[in-house]
LUMTOR-865972 format. One line per 3 residues: number of its first residue (from 1); their letters; for each residue x, y, z of N, C-alpha, C, O. Coordinates in Angstrom, 2 decimals. Layout:
BEGIN
NUM	A	X:Y:Z:X:Y:Z:X:Y:Z:X:Y:Z; ...
***
This chain:
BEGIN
1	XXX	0.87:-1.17:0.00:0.00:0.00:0.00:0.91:1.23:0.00:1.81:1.35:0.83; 0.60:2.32:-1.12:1.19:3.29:-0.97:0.82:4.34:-1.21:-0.13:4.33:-1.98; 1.28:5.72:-0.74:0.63:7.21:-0.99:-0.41:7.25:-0.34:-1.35:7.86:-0.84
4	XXX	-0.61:6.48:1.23:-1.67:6.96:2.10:-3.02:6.52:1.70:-3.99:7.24:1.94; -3.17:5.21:1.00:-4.91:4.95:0.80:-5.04:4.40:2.25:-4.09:4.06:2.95; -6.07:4.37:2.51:-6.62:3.74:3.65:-6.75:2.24:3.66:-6.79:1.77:2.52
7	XXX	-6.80:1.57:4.38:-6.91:0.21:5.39:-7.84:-0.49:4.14:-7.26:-1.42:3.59; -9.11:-0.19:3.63:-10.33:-0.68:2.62:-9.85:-0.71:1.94:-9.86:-1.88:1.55; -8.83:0.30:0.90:-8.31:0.35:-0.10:-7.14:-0.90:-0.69:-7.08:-1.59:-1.71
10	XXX	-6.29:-0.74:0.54:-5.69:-2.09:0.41:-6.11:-3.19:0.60:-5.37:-4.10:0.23; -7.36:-3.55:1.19:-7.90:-5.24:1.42:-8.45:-5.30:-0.01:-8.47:-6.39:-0.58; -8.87:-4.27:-0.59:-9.30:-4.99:-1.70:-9.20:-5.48:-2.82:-10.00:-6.09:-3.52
13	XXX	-7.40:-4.98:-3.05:-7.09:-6.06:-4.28:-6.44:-7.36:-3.36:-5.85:-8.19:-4.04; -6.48:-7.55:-2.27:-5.84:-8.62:-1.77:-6.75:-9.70:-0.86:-6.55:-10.81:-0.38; -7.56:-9.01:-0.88:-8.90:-9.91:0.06:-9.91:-10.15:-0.52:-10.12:-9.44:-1.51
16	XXX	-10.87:-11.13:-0.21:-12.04:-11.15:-1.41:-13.10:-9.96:-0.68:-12.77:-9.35:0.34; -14.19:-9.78:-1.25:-15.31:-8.73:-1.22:-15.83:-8.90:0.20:-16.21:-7.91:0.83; -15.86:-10.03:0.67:-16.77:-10.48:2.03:-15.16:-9.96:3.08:-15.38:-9.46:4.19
19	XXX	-14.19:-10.06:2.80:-13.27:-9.74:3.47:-12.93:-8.32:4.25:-12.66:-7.83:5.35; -13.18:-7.94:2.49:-13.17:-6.24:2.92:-14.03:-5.74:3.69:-13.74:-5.02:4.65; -15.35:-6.13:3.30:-16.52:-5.61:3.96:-16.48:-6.24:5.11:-17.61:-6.11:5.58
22	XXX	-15.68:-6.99:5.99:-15.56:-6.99:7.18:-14.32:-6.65:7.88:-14.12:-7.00:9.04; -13.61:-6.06:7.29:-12.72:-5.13:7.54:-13.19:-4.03:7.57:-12.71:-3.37:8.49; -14.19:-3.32:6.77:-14.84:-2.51:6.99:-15.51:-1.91:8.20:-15.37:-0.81:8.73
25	XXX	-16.37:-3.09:8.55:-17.14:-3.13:10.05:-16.33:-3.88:11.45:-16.94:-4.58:12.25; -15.16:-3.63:11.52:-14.65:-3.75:12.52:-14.65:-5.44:13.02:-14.59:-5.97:14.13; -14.76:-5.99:11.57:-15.14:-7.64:12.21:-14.35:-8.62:11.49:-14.86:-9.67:11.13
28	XXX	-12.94:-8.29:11.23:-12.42:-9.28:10.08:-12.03:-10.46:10.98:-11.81:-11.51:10.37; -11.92:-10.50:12.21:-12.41:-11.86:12.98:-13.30:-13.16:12.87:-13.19:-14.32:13.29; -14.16:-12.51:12.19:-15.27:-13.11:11.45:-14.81:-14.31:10.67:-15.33:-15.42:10.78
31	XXX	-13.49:-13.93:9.63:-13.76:-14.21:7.92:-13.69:-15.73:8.34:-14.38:-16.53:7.69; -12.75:-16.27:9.58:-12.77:-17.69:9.42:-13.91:-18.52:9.43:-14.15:-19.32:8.52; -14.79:-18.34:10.64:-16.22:-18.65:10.65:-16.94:-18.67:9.23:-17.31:-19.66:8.59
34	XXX	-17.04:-17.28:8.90:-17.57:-17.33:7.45:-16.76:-18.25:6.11:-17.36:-18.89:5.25; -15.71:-18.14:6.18:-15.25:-19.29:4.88:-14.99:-20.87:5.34:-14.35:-21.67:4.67; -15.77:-21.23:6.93:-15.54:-22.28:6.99:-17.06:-22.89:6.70:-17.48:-23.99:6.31
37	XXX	-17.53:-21.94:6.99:-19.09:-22.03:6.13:-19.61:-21.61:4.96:-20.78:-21.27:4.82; -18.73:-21.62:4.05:-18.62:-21.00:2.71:-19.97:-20.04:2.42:-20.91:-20.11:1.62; -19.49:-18.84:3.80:-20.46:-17.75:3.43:-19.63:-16.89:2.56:-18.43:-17.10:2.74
40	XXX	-19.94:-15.81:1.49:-19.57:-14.87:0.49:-20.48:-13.68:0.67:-21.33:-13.40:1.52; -20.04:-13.10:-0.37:-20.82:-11.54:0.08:-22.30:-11.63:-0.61:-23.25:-10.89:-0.35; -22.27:-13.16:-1.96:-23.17:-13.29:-2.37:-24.33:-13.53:-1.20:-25.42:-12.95:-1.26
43	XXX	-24.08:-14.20:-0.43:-24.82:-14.50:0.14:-25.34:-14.03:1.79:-26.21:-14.48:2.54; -24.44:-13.02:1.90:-24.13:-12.30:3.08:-25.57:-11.72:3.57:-26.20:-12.15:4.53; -25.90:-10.81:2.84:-27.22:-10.17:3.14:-28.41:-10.77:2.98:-29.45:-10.11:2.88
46	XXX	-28.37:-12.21:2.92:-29.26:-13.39:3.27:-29.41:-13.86:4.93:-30.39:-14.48:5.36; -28.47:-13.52:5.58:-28.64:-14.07:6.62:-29.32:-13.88:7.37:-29.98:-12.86:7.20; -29.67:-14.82:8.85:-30.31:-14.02:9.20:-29.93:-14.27:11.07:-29.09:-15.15:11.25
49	XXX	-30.36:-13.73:12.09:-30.01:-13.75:13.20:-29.80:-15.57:13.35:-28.75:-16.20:13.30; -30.77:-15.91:13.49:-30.85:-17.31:13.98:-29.57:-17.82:12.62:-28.47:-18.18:13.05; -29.73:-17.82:11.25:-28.44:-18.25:10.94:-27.02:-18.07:11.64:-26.22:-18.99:11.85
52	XXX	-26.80:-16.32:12.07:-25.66:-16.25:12.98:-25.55:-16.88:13.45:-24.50:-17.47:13.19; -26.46:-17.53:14.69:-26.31:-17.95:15.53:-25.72:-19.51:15.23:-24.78:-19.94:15.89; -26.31:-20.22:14.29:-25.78:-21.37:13.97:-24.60:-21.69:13.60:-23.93:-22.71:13.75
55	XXX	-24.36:-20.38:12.93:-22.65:-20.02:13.03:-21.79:-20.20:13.79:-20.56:-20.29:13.69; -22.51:-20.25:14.62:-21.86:-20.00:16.18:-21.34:-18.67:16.85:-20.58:-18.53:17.81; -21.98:-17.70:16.04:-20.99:-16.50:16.71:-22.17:-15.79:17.82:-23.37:-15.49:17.80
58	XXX	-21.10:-15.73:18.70:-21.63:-15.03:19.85:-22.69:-13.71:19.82:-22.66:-12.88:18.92; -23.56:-13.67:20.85:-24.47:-12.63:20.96:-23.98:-11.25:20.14:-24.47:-10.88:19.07; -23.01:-10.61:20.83:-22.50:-9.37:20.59:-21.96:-9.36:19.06:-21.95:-8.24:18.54
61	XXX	-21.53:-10.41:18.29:-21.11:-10.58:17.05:-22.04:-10.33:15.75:-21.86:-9.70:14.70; -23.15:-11.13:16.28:-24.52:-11.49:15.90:-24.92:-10.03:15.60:-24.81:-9.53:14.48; -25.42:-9.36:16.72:-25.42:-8.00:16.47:-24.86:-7.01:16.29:-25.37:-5.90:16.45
64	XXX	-23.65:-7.22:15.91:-22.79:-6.35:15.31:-23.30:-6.56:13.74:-23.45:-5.58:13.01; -23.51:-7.63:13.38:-22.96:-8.09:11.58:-24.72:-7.93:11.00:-25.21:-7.84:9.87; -25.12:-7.94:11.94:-27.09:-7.34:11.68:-26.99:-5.70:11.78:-27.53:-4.89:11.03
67	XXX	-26.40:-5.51:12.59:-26.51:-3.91:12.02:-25.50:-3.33:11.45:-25.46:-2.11:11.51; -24.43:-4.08:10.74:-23.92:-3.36:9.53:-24.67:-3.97:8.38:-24.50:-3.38:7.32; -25.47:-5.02:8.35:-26.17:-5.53:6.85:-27.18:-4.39:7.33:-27.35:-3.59:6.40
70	XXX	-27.79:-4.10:8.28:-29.18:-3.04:7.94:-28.74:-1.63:7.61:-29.54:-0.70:7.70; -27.21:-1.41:7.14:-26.85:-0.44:6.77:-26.62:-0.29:5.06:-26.48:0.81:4.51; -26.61:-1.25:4.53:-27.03:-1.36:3.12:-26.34:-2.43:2.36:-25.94:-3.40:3.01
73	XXX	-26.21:-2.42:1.44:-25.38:-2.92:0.27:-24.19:-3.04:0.07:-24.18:-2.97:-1.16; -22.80:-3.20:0.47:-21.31:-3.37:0.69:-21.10:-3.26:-1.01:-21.44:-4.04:-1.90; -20.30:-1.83:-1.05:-19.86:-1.24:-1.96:-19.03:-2.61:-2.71:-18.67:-2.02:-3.73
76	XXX	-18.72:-3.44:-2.81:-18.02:-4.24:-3.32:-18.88:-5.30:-3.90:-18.44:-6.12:-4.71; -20.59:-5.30:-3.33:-21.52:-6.35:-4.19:-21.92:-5.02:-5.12:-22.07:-5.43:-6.27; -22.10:-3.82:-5.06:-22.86:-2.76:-5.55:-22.16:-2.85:-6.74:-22.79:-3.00:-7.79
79	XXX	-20.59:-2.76:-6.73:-19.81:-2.81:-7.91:-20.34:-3.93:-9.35:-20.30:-3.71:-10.56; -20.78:-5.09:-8.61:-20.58:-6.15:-9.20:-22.46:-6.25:-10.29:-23.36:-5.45:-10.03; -22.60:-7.22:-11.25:-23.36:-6.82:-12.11:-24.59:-7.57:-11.73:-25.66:-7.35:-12.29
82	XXX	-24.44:-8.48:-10.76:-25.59:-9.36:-9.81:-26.66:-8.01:-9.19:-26.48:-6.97:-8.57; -27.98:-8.83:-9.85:-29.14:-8.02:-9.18:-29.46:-8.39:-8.03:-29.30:-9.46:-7.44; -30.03:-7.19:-7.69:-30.24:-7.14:-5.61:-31.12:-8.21:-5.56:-31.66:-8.68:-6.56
85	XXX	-31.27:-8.59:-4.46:-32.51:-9.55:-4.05:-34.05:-8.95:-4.06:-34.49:-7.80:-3.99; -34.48:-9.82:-4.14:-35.90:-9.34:-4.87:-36.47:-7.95:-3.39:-36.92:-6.82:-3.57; -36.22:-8.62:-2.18:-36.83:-7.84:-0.84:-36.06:-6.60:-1.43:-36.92:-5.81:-1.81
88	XXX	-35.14:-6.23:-1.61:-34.33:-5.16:-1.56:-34.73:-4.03:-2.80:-34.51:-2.82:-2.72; -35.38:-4.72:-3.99:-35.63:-3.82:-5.22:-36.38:-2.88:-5.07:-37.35:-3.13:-4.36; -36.31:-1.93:-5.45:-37.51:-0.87:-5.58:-38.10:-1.13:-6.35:-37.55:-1.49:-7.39
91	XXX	-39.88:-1.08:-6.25:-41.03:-1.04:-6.82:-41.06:-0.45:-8.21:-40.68:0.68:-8.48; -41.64:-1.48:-9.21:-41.68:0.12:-10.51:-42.80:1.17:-9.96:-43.85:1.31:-9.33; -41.63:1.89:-10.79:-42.67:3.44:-10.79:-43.92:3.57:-12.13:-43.53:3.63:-13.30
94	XXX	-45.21:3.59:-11.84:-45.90:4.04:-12.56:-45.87:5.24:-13.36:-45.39:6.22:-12.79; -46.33:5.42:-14.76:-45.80:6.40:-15.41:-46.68:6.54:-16.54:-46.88:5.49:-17.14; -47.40:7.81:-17.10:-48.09:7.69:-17.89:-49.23:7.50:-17.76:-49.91:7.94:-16.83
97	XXX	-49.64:6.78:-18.74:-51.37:6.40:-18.67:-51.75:5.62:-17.53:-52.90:5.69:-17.10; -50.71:4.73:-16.89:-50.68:3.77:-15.69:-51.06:4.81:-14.53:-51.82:4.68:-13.57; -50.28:5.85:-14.93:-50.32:6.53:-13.36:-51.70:7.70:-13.55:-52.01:8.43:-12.61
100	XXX	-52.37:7.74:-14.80:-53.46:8.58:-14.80:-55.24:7.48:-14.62:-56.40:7.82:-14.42; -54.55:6.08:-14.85:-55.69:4.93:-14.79:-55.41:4.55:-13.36:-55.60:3.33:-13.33; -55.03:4.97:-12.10:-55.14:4.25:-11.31:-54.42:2.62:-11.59:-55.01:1.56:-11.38
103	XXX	-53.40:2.73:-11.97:-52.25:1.53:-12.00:-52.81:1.00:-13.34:-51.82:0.81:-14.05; -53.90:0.67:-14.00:-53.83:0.14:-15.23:-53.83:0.57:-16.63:-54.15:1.66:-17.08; -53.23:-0.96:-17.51:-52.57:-0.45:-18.18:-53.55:-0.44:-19.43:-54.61:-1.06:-19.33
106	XXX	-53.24:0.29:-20.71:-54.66:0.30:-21.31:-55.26:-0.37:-21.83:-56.18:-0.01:-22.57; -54.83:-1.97:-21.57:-55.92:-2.96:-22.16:-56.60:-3.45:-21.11:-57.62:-4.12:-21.30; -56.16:-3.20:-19.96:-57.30:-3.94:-18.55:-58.00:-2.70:-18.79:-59.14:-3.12:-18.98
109	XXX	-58.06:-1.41:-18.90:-58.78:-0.04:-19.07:-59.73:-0.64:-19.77:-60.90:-0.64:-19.38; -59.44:-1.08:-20.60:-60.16:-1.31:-21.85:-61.12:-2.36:-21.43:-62.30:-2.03:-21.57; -60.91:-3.46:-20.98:-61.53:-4.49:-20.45:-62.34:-4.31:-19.38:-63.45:-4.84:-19.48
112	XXX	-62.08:-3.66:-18.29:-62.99:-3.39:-17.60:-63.99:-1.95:-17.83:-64.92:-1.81:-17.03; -63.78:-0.84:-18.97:-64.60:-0.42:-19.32:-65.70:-0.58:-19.99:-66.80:-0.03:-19.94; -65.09:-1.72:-20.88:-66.05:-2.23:-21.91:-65.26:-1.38:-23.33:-65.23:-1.64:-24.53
115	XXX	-64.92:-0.74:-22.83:-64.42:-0.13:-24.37:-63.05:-0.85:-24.75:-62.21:-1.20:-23.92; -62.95:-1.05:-26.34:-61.38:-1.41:-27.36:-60.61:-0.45:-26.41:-61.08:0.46:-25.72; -59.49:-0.81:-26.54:-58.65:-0.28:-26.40:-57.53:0.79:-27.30:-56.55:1.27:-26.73
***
């Protein structure tokens, strides 16, 4: 590491993504637990308390690694071209005739008016 990047900067051409991001949150203690359970970052923000726990990691751990996932998305899955999990997507936005019909689109319009479309 050189010219002063920070601590993140260097884990991440040398650590994988789940690495960094727990270097990030003060928990790279973690990584063994996690790669002995071949957790990844893919699958990171799947977890869930009671999984921790099966993990085996202690109370205080548990809630440490729950409230850095309820802090978002780890810049290092964000990078990557994998879509979010379905809980996580935002809703489409209505637009148009959708959003002047009360959500439909103009052939249910059509259908439940009785009129072609």
């Amino acid at each position: 590491m050189t010219g002063g990047g920070s601590q993140a900067e260097g884990l991440e051409s040398s650590h994988s993504p789940l690495e960094t991001w727990l270097a990030q949150h003060q928990l790279s203690h973690l990584a063994p637990v996690f790669k002995k359970h071949a957790i990844d970052i893919d699958v990171l923000f799947d977890l869930s308390a009671a999984d921790l726990a099966e993990l085996g990691l202690q109370l205080g751990d548990r809630k440490r690694v729950l409230k850095a996932l309820a802090e978002g998305v780890p810049a290092a899955a964000a990078a990557t071209d994998r879509p979010l999990p379905a809980e996580r997507r935002q809703p489409p936005r209505l637009t148009g005739h959708c959003q002047r019909n009360g959500g439909r689109s103009p052939s249910s319009f059509a259908i439940l008016s009785g009129h072609p479309a």
